[in-house]
N, CA, C and O atoms as a GROMACS GRO file, in nm:
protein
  496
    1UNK      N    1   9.212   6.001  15.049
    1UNK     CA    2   9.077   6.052  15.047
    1UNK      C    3   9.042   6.119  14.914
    1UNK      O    4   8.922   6.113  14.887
    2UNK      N    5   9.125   6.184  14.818
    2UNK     CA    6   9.138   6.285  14.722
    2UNK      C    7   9.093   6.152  14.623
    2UNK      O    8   9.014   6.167  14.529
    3UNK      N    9   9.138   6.057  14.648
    3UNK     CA   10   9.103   5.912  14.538
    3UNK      C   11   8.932   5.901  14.550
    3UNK      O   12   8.868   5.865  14.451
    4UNK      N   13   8.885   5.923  14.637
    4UNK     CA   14   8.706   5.920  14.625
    4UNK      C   15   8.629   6.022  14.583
    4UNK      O   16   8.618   6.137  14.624
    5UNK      N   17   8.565   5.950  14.477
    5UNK     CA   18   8.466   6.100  14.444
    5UNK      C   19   8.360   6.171  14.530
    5UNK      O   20   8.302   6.120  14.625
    6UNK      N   21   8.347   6.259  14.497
    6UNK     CA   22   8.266   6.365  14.580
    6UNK      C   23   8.139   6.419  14.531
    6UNK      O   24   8.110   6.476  14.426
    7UNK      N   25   8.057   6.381  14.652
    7UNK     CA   26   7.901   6.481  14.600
    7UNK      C   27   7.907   6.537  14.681
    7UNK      O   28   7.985   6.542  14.776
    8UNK      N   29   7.769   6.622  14.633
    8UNK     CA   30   7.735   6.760  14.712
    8UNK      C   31   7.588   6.754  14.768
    8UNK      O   32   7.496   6.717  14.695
    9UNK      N   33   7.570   6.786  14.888
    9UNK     CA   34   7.430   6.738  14.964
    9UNK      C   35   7.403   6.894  14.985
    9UNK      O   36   7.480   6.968  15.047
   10UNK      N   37   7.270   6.940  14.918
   10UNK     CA   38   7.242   7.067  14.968
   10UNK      C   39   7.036   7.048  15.022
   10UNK      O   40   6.960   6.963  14.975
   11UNK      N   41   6.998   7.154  15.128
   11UNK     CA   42   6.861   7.078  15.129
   11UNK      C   43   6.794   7.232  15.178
   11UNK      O   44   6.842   7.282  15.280
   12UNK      N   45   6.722   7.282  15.129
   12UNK     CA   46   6.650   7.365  15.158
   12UNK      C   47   6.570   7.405  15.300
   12UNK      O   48   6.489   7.323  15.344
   13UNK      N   49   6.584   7.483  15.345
   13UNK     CA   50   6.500   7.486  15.561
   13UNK      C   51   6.413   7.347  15.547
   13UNK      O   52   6.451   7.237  15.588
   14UNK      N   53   6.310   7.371  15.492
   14UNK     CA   54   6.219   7.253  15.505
   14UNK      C   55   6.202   7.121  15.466
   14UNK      O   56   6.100   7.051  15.475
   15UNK      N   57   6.331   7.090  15.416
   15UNK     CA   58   6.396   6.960  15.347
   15UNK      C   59   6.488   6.893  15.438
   15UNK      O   60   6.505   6.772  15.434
   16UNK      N   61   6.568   6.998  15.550
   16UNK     CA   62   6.672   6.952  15.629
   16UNK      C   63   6.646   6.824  15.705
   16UNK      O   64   6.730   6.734  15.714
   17UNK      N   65   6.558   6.820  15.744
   17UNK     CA   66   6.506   6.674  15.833
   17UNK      C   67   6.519   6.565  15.743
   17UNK      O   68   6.575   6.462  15.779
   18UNK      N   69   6.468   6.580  15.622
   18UNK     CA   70   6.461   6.462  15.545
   18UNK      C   71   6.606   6.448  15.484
   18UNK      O   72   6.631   6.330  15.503
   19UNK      N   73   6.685   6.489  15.438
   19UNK     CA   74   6.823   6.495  15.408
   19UNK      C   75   6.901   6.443  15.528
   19UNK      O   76   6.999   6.374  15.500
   20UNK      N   77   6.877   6.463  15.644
   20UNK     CA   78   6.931   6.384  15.757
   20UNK      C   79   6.871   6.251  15.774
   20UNK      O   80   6.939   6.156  15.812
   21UNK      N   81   6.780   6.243  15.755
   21UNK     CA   82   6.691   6.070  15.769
   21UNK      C   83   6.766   6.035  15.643
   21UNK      O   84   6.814   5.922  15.652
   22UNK      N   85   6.794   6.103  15.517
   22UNK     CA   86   6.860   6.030  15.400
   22UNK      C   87   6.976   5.958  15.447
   22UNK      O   88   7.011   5.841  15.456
   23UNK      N   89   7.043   6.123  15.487
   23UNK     CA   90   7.222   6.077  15.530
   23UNK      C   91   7.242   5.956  15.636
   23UNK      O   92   7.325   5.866  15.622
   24UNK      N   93   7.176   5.966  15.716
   24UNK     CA   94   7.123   5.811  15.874
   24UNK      C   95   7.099   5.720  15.749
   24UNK      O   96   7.188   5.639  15.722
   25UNK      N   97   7.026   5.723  15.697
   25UNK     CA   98   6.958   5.548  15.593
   25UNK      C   99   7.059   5.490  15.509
   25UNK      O  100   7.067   5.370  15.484
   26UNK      N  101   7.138   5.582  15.467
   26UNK     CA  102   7.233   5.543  15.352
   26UNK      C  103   7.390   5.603  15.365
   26UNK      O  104   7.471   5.637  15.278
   27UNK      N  105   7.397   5.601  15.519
   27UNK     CA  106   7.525   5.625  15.534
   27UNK      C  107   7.658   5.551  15.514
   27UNK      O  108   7.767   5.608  15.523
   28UNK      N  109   7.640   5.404  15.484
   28UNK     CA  110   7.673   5.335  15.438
   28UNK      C  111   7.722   5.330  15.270
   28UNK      O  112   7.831   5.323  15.212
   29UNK      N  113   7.600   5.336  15.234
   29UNK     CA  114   7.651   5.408  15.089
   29UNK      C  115   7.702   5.490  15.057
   29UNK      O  116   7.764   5.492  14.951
   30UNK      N  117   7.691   5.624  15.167
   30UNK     CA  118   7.732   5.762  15.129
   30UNK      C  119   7.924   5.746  15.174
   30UNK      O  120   8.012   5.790  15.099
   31UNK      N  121   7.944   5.694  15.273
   31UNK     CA  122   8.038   5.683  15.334
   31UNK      C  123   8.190   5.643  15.195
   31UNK      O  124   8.308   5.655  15.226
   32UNK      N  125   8.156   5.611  15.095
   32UNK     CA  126   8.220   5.589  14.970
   32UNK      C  127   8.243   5.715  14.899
   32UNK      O  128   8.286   5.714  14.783
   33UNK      N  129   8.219   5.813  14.957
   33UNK     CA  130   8.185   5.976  14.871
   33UNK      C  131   8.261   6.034  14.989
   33UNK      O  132   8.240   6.007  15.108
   34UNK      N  133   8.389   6.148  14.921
   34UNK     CA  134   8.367   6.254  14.978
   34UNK      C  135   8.252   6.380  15.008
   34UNK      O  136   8.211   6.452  14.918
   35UNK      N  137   8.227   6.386  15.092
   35UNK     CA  138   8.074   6.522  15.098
   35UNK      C  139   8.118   6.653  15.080
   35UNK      O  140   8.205   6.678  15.163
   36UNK      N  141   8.091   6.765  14.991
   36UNK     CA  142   8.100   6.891  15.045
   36UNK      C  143   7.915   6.917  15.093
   36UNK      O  144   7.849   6.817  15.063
   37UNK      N  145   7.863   6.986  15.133
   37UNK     CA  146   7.744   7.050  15.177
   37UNK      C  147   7.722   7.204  15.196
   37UNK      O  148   7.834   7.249  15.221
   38UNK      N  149   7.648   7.286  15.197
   38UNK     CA  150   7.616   7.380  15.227
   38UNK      C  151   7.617   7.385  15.412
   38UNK      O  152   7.575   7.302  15.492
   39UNK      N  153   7.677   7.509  15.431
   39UNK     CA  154   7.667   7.500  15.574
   39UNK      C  155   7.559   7.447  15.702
   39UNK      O  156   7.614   7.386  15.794
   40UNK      N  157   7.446   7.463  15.710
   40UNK     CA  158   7.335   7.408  15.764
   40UNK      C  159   7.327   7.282  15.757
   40UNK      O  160   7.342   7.200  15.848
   41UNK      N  161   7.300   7.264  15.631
   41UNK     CA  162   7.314   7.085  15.533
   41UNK      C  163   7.407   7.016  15.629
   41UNK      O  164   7.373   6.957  15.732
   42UNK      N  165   7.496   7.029  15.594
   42UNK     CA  166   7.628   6.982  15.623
   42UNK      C  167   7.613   6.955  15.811
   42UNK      O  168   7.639   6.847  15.864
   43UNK      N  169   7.569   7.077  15.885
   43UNK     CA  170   7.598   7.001  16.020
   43UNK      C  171   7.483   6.887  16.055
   43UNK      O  172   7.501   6.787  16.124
   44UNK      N  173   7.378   6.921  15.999
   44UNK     CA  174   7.257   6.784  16.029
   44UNK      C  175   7.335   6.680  15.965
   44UNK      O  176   7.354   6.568  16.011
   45UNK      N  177   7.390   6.735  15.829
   45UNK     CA  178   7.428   6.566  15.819
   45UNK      C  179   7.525   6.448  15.899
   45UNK      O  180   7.509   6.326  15.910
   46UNK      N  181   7.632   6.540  15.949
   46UNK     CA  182   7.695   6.493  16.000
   46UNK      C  183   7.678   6.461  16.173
   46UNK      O  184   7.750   6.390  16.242
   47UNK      N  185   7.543   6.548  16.218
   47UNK     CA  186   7.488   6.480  16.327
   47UNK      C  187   7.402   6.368  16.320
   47UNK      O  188   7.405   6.286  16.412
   48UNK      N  189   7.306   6.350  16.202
   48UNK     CA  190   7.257   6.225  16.157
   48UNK      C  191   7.379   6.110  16.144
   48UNK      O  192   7.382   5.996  16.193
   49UNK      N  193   7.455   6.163  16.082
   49UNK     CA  194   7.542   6.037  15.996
   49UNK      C  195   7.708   6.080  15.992
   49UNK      O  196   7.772   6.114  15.893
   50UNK      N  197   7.761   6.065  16.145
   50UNK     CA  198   7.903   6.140  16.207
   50UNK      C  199   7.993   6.063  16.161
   50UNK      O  200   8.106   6.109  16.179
   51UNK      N  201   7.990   5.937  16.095
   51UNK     CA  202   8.136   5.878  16.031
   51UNK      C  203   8.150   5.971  15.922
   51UNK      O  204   8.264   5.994  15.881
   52UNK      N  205   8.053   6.027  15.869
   52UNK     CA  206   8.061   6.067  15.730
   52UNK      C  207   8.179   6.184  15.682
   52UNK      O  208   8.208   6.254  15.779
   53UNK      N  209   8.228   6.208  15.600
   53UNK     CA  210   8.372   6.272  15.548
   53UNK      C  211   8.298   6.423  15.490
   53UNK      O  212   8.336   6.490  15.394
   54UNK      N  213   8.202   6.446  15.566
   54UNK     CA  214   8.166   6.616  15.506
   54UNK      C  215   8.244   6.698  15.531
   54UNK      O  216   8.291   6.683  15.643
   55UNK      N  217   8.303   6.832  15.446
   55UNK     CA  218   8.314   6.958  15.454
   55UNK      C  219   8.198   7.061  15.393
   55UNK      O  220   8.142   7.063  15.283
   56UNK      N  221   8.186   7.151  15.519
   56UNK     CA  222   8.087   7.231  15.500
   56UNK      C  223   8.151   7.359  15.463
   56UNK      O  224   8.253   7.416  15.502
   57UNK      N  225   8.044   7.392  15.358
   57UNK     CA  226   8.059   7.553  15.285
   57UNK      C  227   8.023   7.635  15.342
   57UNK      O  228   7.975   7.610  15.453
   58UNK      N  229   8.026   7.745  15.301
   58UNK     CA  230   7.855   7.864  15.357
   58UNK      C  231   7.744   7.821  15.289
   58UNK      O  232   7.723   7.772  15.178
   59UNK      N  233   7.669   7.858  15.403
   59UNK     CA  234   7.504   7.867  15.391
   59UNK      C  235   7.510   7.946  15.205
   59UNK      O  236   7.577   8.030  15.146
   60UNK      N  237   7.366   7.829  15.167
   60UNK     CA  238   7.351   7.843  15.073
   60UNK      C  239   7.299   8.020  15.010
   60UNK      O  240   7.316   8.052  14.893
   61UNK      N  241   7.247   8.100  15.099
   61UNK     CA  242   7.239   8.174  15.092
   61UNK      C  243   7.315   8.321  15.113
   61UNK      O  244   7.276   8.436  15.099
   62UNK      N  245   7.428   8.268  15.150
   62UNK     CA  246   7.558   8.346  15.177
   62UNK      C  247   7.671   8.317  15.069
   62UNK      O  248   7.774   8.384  15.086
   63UNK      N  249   7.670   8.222  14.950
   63UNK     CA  250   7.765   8.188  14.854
   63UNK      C  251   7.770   8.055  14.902
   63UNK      O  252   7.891   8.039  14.884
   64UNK      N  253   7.732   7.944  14.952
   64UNK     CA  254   7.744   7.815  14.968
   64UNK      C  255   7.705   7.767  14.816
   64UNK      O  256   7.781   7.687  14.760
   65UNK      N  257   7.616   7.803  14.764
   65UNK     CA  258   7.578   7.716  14.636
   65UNK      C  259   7.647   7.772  14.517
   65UNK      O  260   7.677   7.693  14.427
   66UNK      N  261   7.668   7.858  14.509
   66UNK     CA  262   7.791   7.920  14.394
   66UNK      C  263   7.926   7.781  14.417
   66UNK      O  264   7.951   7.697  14.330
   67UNK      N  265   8.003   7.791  14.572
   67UNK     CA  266   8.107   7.722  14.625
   67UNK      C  267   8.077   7.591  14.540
   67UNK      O  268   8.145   7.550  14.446
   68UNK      N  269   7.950   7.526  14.596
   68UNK     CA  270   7.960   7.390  14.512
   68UNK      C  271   7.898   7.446  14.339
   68UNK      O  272   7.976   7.380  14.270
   69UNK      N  273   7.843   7.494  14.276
   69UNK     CA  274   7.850   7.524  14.129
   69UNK      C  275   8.032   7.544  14.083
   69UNK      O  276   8.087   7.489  13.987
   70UNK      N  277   8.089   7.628  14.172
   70UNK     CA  278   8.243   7.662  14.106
   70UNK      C  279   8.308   7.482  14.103
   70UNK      O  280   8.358   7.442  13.998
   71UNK      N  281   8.301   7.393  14.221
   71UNK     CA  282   8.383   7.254  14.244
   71UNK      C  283   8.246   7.171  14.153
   71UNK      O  284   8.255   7.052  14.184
   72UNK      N  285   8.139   7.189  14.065
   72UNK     CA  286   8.154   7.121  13.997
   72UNK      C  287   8.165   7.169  13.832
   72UNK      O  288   8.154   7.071  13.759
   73UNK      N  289   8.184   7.294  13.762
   73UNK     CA  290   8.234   7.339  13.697
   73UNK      C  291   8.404   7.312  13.700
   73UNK      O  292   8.460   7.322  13.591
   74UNK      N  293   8.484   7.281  13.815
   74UNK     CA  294   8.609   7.230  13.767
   74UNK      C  295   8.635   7.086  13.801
   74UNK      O  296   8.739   7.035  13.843
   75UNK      N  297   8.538   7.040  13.778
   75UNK     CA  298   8.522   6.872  13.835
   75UNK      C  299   8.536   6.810  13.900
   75UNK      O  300   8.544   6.690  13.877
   76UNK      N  301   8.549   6.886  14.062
   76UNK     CA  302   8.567   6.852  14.188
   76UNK      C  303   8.456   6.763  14.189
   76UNK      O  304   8.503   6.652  14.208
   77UNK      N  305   8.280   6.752  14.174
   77UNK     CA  306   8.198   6.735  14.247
   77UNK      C  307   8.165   6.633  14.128
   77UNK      O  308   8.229   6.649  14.024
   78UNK      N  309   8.083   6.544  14.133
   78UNK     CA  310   8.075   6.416  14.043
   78UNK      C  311   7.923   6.428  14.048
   78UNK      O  312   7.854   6.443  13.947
   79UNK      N  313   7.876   6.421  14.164
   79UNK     CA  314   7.718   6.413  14.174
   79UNK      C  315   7.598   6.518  14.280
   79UNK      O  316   7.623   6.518  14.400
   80UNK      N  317   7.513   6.576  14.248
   80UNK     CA  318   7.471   6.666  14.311
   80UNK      C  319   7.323   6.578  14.387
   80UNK      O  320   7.249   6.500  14.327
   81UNK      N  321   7.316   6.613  14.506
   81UNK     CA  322   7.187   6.579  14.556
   81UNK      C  323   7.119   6.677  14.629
   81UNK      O  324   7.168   6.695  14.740
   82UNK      N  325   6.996   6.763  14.596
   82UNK     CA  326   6.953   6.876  14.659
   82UNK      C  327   6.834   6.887  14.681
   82UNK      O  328   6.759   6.893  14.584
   83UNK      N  329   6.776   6.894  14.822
   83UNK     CA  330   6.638   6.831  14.879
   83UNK      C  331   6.598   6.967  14.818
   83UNK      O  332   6.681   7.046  14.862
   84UNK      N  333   6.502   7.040  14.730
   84UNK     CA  334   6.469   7.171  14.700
   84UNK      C  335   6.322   7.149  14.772
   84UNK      O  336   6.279   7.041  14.811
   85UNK      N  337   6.269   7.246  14.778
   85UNK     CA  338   6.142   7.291  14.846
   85UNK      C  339   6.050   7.368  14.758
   85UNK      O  340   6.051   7.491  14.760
   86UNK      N  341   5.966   7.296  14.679
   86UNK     CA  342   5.874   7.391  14.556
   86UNK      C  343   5.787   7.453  14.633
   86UNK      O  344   5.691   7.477  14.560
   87UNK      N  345   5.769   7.486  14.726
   87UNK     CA  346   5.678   7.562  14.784
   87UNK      C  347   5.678   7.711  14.889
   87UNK      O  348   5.593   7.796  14.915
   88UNK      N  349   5.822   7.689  14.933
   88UNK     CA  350   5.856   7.830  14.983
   88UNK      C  351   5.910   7.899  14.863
   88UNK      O  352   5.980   7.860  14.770
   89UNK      N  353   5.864   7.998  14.888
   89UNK     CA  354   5.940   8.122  14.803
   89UNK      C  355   6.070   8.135  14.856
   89UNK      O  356   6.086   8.156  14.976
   90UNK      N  357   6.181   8.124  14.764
   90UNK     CA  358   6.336   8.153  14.801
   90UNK      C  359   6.392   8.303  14.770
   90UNK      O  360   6.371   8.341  14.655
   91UNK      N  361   6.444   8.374  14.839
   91UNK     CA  362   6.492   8.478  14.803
   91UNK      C  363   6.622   8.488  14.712
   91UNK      O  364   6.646   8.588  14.645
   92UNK      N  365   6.707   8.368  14.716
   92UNK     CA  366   6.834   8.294  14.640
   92UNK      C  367   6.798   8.208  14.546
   92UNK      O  368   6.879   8.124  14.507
   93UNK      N  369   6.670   8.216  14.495
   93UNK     CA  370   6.631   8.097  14.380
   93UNK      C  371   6.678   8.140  14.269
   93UNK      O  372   6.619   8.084  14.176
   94UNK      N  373   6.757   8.215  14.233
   94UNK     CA  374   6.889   8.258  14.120
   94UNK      C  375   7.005   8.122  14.112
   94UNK      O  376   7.052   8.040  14.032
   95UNK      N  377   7.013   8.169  14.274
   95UNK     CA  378   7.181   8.077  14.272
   95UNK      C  379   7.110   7.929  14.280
   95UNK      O  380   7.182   7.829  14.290
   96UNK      N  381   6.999   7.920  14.278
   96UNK     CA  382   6.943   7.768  14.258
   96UNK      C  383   6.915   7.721  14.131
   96UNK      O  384   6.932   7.602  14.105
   97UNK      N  385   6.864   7.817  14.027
   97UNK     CA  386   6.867   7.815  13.896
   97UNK      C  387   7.039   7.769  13.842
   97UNK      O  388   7.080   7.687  13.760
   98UNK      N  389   7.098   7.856  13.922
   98UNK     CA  390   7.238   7.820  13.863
   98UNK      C  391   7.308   7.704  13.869
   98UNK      O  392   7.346   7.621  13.786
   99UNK      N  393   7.317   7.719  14.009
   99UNK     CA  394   7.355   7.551  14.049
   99UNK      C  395   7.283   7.445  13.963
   99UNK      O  396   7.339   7.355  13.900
  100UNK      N  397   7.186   7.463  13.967
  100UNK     CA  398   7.105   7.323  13.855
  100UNK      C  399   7.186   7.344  13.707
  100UNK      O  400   7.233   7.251  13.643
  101UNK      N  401   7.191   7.450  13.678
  101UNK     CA  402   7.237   7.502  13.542
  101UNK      C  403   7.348   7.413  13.526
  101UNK      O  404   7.356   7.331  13.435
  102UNK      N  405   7.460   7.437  13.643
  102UNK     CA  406   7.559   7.374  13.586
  102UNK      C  407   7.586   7.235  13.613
  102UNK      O  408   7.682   7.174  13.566
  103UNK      N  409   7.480   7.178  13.706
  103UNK     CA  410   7.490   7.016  13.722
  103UNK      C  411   7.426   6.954  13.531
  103UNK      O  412   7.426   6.836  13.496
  104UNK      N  413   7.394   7.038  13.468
  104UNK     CA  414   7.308   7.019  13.362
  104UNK      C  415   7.402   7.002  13.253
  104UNK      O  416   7.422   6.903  13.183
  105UNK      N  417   7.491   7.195  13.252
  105UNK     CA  418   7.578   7.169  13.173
  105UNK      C  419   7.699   7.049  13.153
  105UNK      O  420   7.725   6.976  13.058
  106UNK      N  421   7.760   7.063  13.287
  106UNK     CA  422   7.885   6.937  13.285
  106UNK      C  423   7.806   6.803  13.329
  106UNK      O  424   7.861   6.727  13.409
  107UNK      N  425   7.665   6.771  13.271
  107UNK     CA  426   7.623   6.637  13.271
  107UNK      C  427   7.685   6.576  13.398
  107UNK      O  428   7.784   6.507  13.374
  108UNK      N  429   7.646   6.586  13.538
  108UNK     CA  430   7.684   6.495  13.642
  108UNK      C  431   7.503   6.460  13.702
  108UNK      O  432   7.397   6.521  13.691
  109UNK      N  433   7.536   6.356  13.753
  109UNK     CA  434   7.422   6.308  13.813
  109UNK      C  435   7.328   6.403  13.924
  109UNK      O  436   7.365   6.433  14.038
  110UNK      N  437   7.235   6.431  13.879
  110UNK     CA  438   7.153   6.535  14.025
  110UNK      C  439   7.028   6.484  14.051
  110UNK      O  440   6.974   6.429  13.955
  111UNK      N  441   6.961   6.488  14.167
  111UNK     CA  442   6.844   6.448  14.250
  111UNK      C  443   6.823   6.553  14.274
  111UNK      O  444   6.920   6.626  14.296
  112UNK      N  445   6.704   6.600  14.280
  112UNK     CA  446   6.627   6.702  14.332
  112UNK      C  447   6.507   6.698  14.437
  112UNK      O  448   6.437   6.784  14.490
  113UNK      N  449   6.513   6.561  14.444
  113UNK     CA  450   6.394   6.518  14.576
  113UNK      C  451   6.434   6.341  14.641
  113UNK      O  452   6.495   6.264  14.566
  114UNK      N  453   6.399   6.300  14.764
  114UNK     CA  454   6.450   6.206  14.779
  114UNK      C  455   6.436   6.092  14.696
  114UNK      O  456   6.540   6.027  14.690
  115UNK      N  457   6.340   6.047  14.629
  115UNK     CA  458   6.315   5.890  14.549
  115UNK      C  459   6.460   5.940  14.458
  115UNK      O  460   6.561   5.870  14.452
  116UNK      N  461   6.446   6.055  14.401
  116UNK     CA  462   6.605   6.028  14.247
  116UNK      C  463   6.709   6.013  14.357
  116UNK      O  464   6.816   5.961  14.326
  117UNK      N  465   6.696   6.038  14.440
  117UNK     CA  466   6.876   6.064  14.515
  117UNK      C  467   6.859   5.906  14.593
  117UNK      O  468   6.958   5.854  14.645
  118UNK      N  469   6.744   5.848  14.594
  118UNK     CA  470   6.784   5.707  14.615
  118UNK      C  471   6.810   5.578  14.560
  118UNK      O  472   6.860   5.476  14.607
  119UNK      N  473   6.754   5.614  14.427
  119UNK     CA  474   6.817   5.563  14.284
  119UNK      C  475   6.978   5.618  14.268
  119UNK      O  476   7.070   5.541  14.236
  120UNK      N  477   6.992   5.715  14.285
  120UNK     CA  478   7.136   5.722  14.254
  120UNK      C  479   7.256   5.698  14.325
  120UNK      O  480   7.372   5.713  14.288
  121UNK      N  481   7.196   5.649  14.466
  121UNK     CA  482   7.284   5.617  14.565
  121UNK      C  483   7.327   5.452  14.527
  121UNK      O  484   7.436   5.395  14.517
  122UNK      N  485   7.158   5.397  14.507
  122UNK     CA  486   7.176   5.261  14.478
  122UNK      C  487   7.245   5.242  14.354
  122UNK      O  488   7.213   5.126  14.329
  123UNK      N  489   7.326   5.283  14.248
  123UNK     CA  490   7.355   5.241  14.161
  123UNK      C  491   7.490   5.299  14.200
  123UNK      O  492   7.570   5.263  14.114
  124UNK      N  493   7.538   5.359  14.276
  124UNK     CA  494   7.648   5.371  14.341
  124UNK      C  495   7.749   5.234  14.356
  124UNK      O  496   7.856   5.242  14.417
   0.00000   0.00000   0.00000
């Protein structure tokens, strides 16, 4: 399993539905990836899409998104996909700044809404 690379599925309250219709549509594709997720993330996905190889973090708002910033700062995580929500106000939109920060710095692939994260599945 350690031989497959790994993304990271994170999706904001009001993104969760659609991140599960993702994970159901392209579970097939995804099924080639180890998953980590943010805790919430992570159980829709794997009730949408239960073959799938997720481990779940903490809630993004409890240190879940630091967890995946630290595994892809040491190159655990290859590709980031994160349903964000421009319209609620986040009280953790720090550790969301960050997390982007470092999908930026160590140049790995990131989606920030569904059309990029379905381009990047397909070229998978």
């Amino acid at each position: 399993m350690a031989d497959r690379p790994c993304i990271a599925l994170i999706a904001h309250d009001q993104k969760k539905d659609e991140m599960a219709a993702f994970a159901r549509q392209h579970e097939r594709a995804l099924s080639q990836f180890r998953i980590v997720a943010t805790g919430t993330t992570g159980g829709r996905v794997l009730e949408a899409a239960p073959s799938l190889d997720v481990t779940r973090l903490k809630s993004g708002p409890l240190g879940g998104d630091q967890q995946i910033g630290a595994m892809i700062a040491t190159g655990e995580v290859s590709m980031l996909i994160f349903f964000t929500d421009p319209l609620t106000p986040l009280p953790h939109d720090v550790d969301v700044k960050a997390l982007t920060r470092l999908a930026t710095v160590y140049d790995i692939p990131m989606a920030l809404n569904r059309a990029t994260a379905e381009k990047l599945i397909d070229f998978q």
